[in-house]
C-alpha positions in Angstrom: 26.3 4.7 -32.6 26.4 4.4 -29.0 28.5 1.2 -27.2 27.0 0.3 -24.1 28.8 -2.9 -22.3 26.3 -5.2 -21.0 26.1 -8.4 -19.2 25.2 -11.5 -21.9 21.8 -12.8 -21.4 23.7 -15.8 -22.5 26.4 -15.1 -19.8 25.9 -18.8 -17.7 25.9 -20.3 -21.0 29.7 -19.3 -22.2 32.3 -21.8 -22.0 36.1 -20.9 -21.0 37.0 -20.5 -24.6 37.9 -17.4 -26.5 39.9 -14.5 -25.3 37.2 -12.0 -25.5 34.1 -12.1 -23.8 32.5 -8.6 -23.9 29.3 -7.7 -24.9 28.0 -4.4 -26.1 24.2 -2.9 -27.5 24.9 -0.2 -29.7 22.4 2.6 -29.1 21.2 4.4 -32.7 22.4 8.3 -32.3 21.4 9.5 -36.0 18.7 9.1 -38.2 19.4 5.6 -40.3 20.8 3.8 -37.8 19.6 0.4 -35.6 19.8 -0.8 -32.4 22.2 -3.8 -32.7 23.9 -6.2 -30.2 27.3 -7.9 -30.5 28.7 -10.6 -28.0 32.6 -11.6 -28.8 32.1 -14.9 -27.3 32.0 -17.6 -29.6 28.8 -19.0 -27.8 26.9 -16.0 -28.8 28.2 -16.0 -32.3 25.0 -14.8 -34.8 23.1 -13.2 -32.6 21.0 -10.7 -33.3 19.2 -7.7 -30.9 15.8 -9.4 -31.9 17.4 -12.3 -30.2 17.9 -10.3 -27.1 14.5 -9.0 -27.0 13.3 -12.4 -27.1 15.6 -14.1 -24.3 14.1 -10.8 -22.5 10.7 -12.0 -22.5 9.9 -9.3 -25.6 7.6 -11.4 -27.6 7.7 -9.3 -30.5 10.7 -7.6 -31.2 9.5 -4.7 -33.2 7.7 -3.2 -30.2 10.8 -2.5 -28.6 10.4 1.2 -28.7 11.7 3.5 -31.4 14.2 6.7 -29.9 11.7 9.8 -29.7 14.3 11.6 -31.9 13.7 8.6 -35.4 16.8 6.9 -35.6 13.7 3.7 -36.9 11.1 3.4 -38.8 8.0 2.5 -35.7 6.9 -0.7 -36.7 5.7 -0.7 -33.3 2.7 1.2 -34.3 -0.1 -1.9 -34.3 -3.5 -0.5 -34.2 -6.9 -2.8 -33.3 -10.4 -2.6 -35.0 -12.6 -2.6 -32.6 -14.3 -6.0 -33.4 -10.4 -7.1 -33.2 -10.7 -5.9 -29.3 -13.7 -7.6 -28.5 -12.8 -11.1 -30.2 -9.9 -10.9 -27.7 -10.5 -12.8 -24.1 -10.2 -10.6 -21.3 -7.1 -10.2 -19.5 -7.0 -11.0 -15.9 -6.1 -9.1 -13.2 -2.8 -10.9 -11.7 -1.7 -9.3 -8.8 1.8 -8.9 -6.8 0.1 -7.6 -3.8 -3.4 -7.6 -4.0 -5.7 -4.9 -4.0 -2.6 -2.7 -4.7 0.3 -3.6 -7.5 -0.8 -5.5 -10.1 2.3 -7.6 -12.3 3.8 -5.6 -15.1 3.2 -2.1 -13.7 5.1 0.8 -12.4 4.0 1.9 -8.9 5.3 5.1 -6.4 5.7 4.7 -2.6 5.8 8.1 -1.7 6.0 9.2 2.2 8.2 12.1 3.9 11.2 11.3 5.8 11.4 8.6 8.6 8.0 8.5 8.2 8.7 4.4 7.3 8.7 4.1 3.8 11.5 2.1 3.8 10.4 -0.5 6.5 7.0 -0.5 4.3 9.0 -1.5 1.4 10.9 -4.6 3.0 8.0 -5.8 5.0 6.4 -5.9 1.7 9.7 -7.5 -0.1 9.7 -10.5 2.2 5.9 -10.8 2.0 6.5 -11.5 -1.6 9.4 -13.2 -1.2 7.9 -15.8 1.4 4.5 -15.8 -0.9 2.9 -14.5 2.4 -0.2 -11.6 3.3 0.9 -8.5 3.2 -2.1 -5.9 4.8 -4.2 -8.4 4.5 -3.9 -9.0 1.1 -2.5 -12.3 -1.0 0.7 -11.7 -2.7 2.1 -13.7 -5.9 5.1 -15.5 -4.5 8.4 -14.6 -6.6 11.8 -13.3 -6.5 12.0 -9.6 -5.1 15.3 -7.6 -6.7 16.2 -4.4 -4.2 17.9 -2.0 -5.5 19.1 -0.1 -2.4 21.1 3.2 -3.7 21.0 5.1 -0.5 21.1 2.4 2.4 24.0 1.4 4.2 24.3 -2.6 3.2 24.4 -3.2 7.6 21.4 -1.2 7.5 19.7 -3.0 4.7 20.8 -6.8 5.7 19.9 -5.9 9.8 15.9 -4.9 8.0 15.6 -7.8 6.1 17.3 -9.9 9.1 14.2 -8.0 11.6 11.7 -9.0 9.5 13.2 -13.0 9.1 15.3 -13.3 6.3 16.0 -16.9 5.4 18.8 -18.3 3.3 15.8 -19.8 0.9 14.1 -16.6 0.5 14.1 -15.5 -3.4 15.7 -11.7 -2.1 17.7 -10.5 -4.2 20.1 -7.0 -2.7 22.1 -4.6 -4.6 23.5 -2.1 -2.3 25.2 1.2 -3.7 24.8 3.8 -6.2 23.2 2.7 -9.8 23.5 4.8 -12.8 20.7 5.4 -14.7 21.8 4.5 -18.2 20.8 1.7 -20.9 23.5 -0.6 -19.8 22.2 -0.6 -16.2 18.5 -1.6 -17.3 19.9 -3.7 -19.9 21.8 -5.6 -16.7 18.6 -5.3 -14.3 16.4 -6.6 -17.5 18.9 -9.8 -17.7 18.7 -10.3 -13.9 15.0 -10.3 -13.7 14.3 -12.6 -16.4 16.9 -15.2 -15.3 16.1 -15.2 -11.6 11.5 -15.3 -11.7 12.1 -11.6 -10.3 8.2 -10.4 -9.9 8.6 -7.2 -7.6 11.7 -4.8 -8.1 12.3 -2.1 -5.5 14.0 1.3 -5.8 15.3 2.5 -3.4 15.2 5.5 -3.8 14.3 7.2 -6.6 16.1 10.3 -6.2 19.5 8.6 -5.9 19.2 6.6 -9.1 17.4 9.1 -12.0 20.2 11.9 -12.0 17.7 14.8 -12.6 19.2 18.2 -11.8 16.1 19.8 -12.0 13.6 17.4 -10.6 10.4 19.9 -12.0 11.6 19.7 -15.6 9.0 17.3 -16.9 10.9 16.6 -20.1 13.8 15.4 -18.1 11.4 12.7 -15.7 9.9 11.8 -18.4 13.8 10.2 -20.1 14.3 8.8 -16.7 11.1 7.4 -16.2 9.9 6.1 -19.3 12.4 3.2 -19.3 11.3 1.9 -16.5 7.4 1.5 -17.2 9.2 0.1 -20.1 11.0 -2.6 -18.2 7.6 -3.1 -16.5 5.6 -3.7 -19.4 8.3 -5.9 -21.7 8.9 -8.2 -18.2 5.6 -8.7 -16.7 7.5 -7.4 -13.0 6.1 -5.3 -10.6 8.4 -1.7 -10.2 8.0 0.1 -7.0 9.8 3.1 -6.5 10.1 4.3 -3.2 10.4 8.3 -3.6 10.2 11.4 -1.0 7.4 13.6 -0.3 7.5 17.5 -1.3 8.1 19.7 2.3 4.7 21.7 1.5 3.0 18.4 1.1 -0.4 18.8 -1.2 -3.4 16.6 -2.0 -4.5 14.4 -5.0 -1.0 13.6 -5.6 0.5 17.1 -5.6 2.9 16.0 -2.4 4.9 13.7 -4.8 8.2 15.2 -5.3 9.1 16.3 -8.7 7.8 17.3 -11.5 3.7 16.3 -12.1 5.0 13.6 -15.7 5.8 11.5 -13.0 2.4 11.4 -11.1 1.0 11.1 -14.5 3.8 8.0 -15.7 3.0 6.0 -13.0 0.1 2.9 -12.5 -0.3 3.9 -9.0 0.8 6.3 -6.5 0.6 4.8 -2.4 1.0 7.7 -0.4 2.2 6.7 3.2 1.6 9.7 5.7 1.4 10.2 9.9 -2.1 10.3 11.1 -2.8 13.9 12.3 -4.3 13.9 15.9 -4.2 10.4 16.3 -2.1 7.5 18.0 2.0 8.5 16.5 1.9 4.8 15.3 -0.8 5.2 13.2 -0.2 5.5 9.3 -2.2 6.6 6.6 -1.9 5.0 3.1 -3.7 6.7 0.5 -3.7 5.4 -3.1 -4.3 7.0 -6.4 -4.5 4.9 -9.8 -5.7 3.0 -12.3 -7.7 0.2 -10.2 -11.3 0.3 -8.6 -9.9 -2.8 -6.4 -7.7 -0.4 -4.0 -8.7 1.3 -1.1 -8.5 5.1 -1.6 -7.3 5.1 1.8 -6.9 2.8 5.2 -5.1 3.3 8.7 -2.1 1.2 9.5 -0.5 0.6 12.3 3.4 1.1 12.3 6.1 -0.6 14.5 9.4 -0.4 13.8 9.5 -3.5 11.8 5.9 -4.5 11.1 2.8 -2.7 9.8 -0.5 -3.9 10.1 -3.7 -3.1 8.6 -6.6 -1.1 10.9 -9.4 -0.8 8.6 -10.4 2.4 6.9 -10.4 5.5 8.5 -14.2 5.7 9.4 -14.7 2.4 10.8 -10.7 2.9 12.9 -12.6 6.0 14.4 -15.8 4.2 15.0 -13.9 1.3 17.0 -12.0 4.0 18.9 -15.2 6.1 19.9 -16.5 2.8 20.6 -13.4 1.9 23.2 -14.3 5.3 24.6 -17.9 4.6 25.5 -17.4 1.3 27.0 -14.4 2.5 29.2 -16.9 5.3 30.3 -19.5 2.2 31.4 -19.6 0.7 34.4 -22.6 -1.8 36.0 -24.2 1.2 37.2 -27.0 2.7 34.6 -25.8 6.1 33.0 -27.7 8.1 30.8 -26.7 9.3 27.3 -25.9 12.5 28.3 -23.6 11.3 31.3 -22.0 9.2 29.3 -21.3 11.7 26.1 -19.7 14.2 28.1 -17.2 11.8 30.2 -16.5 9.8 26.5 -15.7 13.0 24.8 -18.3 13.1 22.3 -21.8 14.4 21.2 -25.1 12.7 22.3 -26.0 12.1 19.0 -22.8 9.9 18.1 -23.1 8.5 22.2 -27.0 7.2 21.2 -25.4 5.6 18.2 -22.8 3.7 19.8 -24.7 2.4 22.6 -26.9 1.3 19.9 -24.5 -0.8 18.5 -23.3 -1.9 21.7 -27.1 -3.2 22.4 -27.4 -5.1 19.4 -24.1 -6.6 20.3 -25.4 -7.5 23.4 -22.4 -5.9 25.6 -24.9 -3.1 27.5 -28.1 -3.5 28.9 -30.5 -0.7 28.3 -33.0 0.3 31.1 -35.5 3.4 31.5 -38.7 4.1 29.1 -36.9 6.6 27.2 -39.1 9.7 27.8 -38.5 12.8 29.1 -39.0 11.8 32.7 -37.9 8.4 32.5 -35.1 8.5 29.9 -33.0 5.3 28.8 -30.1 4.5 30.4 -27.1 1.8 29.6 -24.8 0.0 31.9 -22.9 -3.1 31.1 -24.4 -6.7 30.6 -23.4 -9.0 32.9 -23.2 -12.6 32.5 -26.5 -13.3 34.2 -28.1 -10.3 32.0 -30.5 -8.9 35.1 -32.5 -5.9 34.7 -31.2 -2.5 34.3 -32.0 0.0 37.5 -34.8 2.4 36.5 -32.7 4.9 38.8 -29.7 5.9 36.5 -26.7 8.5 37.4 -27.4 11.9 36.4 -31.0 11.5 37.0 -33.1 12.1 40.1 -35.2 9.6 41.5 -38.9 10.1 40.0 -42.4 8.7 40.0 -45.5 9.4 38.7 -48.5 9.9 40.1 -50.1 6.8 38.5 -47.4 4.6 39.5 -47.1 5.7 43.0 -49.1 2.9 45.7 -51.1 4.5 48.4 -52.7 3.6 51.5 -55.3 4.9 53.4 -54.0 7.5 56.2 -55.9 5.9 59.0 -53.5 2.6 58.5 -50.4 4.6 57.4 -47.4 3.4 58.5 -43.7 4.1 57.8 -42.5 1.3 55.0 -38.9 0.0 55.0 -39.3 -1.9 51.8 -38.3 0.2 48.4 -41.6 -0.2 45.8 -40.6 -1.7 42.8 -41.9 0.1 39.3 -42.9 -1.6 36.6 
């Protein structure tokens, strides 16, 4: 057997008396043997690892999961008829942060460096925390557990002080390493279950699994599994913020590591720069479980705030829009004109002025044929009627809309004839 010392789950319940106080799960090693718990305190005195499960929030002990290796029989194994599945009432969706981490499942937040993963990951902590929107989206308010292994604790405490920490906010911040072992997630278990936590952060995940080689799948599978564990047994929310791969990839394949952790995980947010575009623009890019999520939307990054755009076709649309309308004036242009000063092709020009029409922010003037062609300007506030003469046309008229007069009472005319 294996000793691991633990914190009680019982801990705020022990009196002053008794010399010992310890407590230790012992971890099967050999075929035969149980997982057992044993707390010296007289408090605890009796108590079994079933009752552990169950302070935990484990409803049924025996599906607290059997070592790969044997070392117990699975009575875990509980199979369903299917009429057994459909007799059940279906389980609602209950979200942390909605559309994108549901409660009880084990999420990545993967992004390359300084890219803002980290400011993602506490603007979304006090969202939580504060039972605020976060991208738009409600969030279940709760306690919110950091585990920060990397940060600096001044680094972490001036973050969550930027985004407006309060002394009654549920945030919870353990700064320094973490060792990836039983009695650590035995210790975070205990934590989240007595303080209502309902999001846990990692930060990171590289610090905390002690993989030497991060491609063996074998060996992210040990250091992962436990967590989706925690996850399911507790009902919390585990994000694991995580770096990026240097050749990047697609569908996933810029996650770091080996490809059991893409697979472990409920969903994957993938935070990268927007090529091309404004540098603080972000894309978030999501691959999981849920039809809910947006595959993908623009964000826009400060250095303590993001905020959602929209998806990437209608972020482009508004900015080809911006383009047009900078490009018009109250002097009539025609489409071409006004495509090759905004940038773009006549096609998507004619679309937007569309738009911009039926929004009723540009008046359109001209018939619209090859001599007379439509032109757009913008509407003023007493809406008059658009020139027929636009920029980057000549002057025209047609012979059956030109006036005449007879050449014996011909005389020079000051006054321009109006078209109709």
């Amino acid at each position: 057997m294996r000793r691991h010392a633990v914190i009680c789950p019982w801990a705020n319940e022990h009196s002053t008396e008794g010399n010992d106080t310890s407590t230790v799960i012992f971890e099967p090693t050999q075929e035969g043997e149980r997982w057992a718990f044993k707390c010296l305190h007289t408090h605890c005195a009796g108590r079994s690892i079933q009752d552990v499960l169950q302070k935990l929030g484990i409803p049924d002990p025996d599906s607290f999961p059997a070592l790969k290796n044997g070392g117990r029989e699975a009575r875990n194994f509980l199979p369903l008829t299917a009429a057994q599945l459909l007799a059940e009432r279906p389980d609602q969706m209950i979200w942390t942060v909605e559309p994108y981490l549901p409660e009880g499942t084990l999420a990545l937040l993967v992004a390359y460096m300084k890219v803002g993963k980290s400011t993602f990951a506490y603007h979304l902590a006090l969202a939580v925390a504060k039972g605020e929107p976060f991208l738009n989206g409600a969030t279940k308010q709760g306690g919110v557990l950091i585990l920060a292994v990397e940060e600096h604790r001044r680094d972490a405490k001036l973050r969550l002080g930027k985004f407006g920490l309060l002394p009654s906010d549920p945030i919870h911040l353990h700064v320094g390493p973490l060792d990836n072992t039983p009695a650590t997630l035995a210790a975070v278990r205990t934590y989240i279950v007595q303080h209502g936590i309902v999001l846990l952060i990692l930060d990171t995940l590289s610090r905390f699994w002690n993989i030497e080689a991060e491609n063996d799948n074998a060996a992210v599978d040990r250091a992962i599994a436990p967590l989706l564990q925690l996850a399911r047994d507790t009902g919390v929310t585990v994000l694991l913020v995580h770096h990026e791969r240097k050749a990047g990839g697609e569908e996933g394949r810029s996650i770091r590591g080996g490809s059991a952790l893409f697979g472990l995980v409920d969903q994957a947010l993938i935070l990268e720069r927007r090529p091309g575009g404004n540098t603080s623009q972000r894309i978030l890019r999501a691959f999981g479980r849920y039809g809910e999520t947006p595959s993908e939307v623009v964000l826009d990054y400060h250095p303590y705030e993001y905020r959602l755009l929209g998806a990437i076709a209608d972020v482009d649309r508004e900015a080809q829009v911006s383009r047009v309308w900078t490009v018009l004036s109250d002097e009539p242009q025609t489409i071409p004109a006004i495509a090759e000063v905004a940038g773009l092709t006549e096609k998507q020009a004619r679309g937007l002025l569309k738009l911009l029409e039926e929004q009723g922010r540009v008046l359109r003037g001209g018939g619209g044929v090859k001599n007379d062609p439509y032109s757009y300007r913008r509407a003023a506030s007493d809406s008059f009627p658009a020139d027929p003469h636009p920029k980057g046309k000549e002057k025209h008229r047609t012979r059956a809309k030109q006036r005449t007069k007879p050449t014996t009472a011909a005389r020079p005319s000051t006054t321009r004839r109006s078209r109709s």
